[in-house]
C-alpha positions in Angstrom: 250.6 146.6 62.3 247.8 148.2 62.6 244.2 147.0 64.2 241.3 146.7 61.7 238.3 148.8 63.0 235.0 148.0 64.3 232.6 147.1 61.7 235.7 147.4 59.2 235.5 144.8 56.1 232.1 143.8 57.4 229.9 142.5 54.4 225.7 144.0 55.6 223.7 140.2 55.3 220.8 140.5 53.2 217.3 140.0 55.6 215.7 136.4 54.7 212.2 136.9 56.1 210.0 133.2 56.3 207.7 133.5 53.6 203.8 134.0 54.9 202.4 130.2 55.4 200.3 129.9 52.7 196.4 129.3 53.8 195.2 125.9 53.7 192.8 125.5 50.6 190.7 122.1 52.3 190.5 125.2 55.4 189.0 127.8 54.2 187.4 126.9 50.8 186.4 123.5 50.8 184.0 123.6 53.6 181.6 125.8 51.3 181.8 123.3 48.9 181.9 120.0 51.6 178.8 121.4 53.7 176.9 122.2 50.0 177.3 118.5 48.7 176.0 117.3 52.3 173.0 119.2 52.5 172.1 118.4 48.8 172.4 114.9 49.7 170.8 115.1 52.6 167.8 116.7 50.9 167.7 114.0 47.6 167.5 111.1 49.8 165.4 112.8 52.8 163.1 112.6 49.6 163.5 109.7 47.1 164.5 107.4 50.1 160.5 107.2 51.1 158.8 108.6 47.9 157.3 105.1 47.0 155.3 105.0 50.3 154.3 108.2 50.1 152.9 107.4 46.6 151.4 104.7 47.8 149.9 105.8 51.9 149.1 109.4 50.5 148.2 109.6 47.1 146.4 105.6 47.0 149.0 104.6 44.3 149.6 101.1 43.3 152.6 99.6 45.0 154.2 98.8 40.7 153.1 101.7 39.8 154.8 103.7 42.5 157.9 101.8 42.1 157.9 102.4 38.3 157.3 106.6 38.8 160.0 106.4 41.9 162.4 104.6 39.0 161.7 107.1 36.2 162.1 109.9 38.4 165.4 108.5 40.0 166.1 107.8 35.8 165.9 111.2 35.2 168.1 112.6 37.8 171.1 110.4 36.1 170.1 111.6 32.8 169.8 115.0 33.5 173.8 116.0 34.6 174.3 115.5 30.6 172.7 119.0 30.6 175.2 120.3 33.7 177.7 119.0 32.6 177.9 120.5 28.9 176.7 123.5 30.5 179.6 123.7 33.0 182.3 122.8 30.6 181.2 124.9 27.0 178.9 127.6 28.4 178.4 129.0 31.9 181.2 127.4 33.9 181.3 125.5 37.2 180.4 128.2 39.6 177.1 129.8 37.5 175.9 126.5 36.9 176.0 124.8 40.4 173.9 127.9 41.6 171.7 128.1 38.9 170.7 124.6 39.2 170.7 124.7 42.9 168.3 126.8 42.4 165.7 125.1 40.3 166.3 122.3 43.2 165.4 124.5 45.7 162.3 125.7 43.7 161.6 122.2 43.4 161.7 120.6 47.1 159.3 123.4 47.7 157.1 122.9 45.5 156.7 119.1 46.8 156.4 120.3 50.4 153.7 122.7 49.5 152.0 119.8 47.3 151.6 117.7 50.6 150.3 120.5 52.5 148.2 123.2 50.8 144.1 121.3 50.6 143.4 120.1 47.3 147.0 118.6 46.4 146.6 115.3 48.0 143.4 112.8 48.4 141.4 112.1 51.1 142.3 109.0 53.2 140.9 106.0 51.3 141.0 107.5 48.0 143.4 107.6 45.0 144.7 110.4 43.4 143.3 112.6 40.6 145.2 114.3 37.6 145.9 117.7 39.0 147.3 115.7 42.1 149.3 113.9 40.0 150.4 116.6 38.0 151.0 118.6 40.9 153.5 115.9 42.6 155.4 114.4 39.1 155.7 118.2 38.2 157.9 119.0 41.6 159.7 115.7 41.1 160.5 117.0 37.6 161.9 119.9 38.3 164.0 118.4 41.7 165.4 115.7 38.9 166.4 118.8 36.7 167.9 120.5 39.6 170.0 118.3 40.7 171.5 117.9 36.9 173.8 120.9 37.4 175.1 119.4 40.8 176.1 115.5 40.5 178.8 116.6 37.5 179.8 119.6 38.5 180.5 119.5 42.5 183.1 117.4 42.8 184.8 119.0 40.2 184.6 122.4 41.1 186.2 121.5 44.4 189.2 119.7 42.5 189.2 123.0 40.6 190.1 124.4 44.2 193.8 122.8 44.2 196.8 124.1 42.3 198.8 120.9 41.2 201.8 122.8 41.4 201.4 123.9 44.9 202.8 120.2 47.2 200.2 121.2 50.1 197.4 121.5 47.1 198.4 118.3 46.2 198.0 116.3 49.4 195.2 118.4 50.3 193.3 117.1 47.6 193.4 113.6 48.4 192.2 115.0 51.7 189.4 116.5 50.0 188.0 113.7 47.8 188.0 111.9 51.4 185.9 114.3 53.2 183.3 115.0 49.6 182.6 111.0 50.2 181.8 111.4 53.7 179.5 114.2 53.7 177.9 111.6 50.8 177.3 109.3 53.6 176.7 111.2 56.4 174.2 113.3 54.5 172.4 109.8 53.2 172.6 108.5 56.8 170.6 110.9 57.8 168.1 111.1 55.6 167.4 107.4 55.4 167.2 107.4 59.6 165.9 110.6 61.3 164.0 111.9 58.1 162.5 108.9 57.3 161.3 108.4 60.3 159.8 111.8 60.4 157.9 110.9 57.4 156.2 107.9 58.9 155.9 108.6 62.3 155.0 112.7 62.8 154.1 114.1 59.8 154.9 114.0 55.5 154.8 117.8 55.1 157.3 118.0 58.0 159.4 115.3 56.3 159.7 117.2 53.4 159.8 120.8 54.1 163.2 119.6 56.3 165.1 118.6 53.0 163.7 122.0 51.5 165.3 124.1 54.1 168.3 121.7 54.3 168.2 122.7 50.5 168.4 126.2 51.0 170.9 126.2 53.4 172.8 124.2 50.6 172.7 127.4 48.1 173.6 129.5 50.9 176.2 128.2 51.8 177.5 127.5 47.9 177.2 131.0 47.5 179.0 132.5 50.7 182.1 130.8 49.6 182.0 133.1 46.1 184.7 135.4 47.2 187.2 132.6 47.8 186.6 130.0 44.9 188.9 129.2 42.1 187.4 129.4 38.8 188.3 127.5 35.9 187.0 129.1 32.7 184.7 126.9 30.2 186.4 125.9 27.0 184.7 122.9 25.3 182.5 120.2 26.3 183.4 116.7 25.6 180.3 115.5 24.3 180.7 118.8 21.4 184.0 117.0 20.2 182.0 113.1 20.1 179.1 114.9 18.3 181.5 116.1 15.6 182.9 113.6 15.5 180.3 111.5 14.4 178.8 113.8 12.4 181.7 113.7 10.5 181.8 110.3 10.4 
């Protein structure tokens, strides 16, 4: 009988190499979009939290009166994401319009910290306001309130854009990441309504301001460092297209 050979009848095993772990999505692309949505909140209520005081210490507004412009203006900024939001979804896309109107929003928070510090733009001590004051301050506010239409809609969305619903990790992830948006919320609006407020009343308004504009800009920097890394999800149709059609069908 003869002996079977070394290495005789010996099948070769294909190689099973581990797949590469795949990178964690909350990791290394969320925290563009987390630290973007903080700083923007920090920056709205570092402003509106205090704005009908200012009306009222700096430019000798009416206490009603105040509290009616701080109303409007908070108005606006609700009415406003209509505009993002059709934007985003029939026209530009998440991405372009977050930045665009991040922009405008930056452009605006400076343009209310140079209105409380350049001579001219507020009254003296005692005195109320004239029109170009006035103009001066409701136009920033109007352009902040436009700003900040492209970001309320589109943010959280463009981050859920971030997950693939396929991918299991994605999908716990995600619940991760709604988590961590509404704490940034908070933290953000803590902030603002503690340390910047307090800037605003006890060292200097100007100071108290140009702080939410720089926290503003750091916002749009940071959107935009994270561009090589986002998912985008390309714009198709807007709902409120299909509701006007509808009724004008009707």
């Amino acid at each position: 009988m003869s002996r079977r050979r070394d290495g005789e009848g010996d099948q070769a095993l294909p190689l099973i190499e581990k797949p590469a772990p795949k990178k964690s999505t909350l990791l290394t692309v969320c925290p563009f979009i987390l630290g973007n949505e903080f700083c923007e909140r920090l920056a709205y209520y570092g402003l509106a939290t205090n704005l009908v005081m200012y009306i009222c210490n700096v430019m000798g507004g009416d206490p009603a009166d105040a509290a009616i412009q701080v109303s409007v203006f908070e108005g606006t900024c609700y009415l406003t994401p209509l505009i993002g939001a059709y934007l985003a979804d029939s026209r530009w896309g998440r991405y372009h319009t977050i930045l665009v109107f991040s922009s405008i929003y930056l452009v605006g928070m400076v343009a209310l910290a140079l209105t409380s510090w350049l001579p001219g733009l507020t009254p003296a001590e005692g005195e109320q306001a004239n029109g170009w004051q006035l103009a001066a301050l409701i136009g920033s506010l109007s352009v902040i309130a436009l700003g900040t239409g492209g970001i309320k809609p589109n943010v959280s969305a463009f981050g859920a854009d971030q997950f693939n619903e396929a991918d299991p990790q994605d999908r716990r992830e995600k619940e991760s990441f709604f988590n961590w948006f509404y704490l940034a919320i908070n933290v953000g609006s803590l902030i603002a309504c503690t340390v910047i407020v307090y800037i605003q009343d006890q060292i200097s308004w100007t100071l108290g301001f140009a702080i939410p504009a720089v926290v503003m800009c750091m916002a749009v920097l940071l959107f935009v460092a994270g561009r090589k890394v986002y998912r985008h999800v390309a714009p198709t149709e807007s709902p409120m297209e299909r509701v006007v059609r509808v009724v004008a069908a009707a």
